[in-house]
C-alpha positions in Angstrom: 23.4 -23.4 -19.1 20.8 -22.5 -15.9 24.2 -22.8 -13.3 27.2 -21.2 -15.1 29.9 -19.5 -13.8 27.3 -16.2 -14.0 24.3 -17.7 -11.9 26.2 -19.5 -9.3 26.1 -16.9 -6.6 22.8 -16.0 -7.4 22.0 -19.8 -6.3 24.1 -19.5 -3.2 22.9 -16.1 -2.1 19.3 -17.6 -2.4 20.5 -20.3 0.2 21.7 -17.6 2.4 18.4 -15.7 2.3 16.2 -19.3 2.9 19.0 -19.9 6.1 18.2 -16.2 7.5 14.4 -16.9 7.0 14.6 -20.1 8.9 16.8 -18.8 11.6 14.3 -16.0 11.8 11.6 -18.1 12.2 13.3 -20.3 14.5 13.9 -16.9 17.1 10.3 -15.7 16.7 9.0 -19.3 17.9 11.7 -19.7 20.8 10.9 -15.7 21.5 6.9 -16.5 21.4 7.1 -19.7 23.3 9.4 -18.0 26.2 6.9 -14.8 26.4 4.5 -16.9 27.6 6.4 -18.6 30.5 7.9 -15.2 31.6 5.0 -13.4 32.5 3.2 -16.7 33.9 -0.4 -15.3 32.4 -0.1 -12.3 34.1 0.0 -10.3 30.8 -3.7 -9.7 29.3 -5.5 -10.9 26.3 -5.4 -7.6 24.2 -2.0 -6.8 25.0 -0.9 -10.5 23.8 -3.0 -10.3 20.9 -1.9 -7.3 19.8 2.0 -7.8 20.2 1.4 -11.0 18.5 -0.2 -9.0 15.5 2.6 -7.0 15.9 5.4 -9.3 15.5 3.1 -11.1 12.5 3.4 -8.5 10.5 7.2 -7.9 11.1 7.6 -11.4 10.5 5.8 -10.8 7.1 7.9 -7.9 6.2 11.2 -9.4 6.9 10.5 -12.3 5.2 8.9 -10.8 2.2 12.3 -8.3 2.2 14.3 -11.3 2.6 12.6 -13.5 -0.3 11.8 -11.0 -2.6 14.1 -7.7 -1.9 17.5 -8.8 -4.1 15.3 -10.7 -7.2 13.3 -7.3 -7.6 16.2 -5.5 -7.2 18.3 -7.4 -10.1 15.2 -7.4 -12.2 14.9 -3.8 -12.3 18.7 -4.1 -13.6 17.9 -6.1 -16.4 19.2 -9.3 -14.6 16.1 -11.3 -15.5 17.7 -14.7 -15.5 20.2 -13.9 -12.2 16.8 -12.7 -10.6 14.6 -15.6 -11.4 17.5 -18.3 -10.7 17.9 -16.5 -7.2 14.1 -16.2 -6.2 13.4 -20.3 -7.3 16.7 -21.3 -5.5 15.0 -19.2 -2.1 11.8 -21.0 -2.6 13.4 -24.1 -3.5 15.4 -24.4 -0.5 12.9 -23.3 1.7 10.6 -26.2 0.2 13.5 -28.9 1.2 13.8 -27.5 4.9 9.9 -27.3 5.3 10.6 -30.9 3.7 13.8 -31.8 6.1 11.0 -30.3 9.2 8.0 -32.6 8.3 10.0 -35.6 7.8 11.4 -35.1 11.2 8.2 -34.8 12.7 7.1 -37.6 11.2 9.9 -40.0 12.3 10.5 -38.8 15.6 7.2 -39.9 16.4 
């Protein structure tokens, strides 16, 4: 059985992980969107481009860490089935907020 008593918080912690990545995402946009009104275009091109390089590639790690960190981690303990269940339940849930997002867009125009 995929969701016995042995993979249920696997499933769960996945949810956790796809809720930090959103919230995550969430704070770099707000973060982003208020950097530009607080220096009012007074900052230069290269010193925007390259903080937004910067926090690109954070965003890249901590998400990577976040989606990918615990599955690897349980795979190299011979957890094959608790690691796959928690990485699909990640992506899976990630895939119905990115759903939940677009449909939101879509009707609130």
């Amino acid at each position: 059985m995929l969701f016995s008593k042995n993979y249920r918080q696997p499933f769960w912690h996945g949810f956790f992980h796809a809720m930090l990545i959103i919230l995550y995402v969430l704070f770099l946009a707000v973060f982003a969107r208020q950097l530009e009104f607080l220096y009012n275009n007074e900052i230069e091109v290269l010193i925007r481009y390259t903080f937004g390089i910067f926090l690109g590639v954070l965003s890249v790690g901590v998400c990577g860490w976040l989606l990918f960190y615990e599955p690897l981690k349980r795979l190299f303990h011979h957890q094959f089935k608790a690691a796959t269940v928690m990485l699909l339940s990640t992506l899976g849930w990630l895939f119905i907020f990115m759903l939940i997002f677009i449909f939101g867009l879509v009707f609130s125009m």
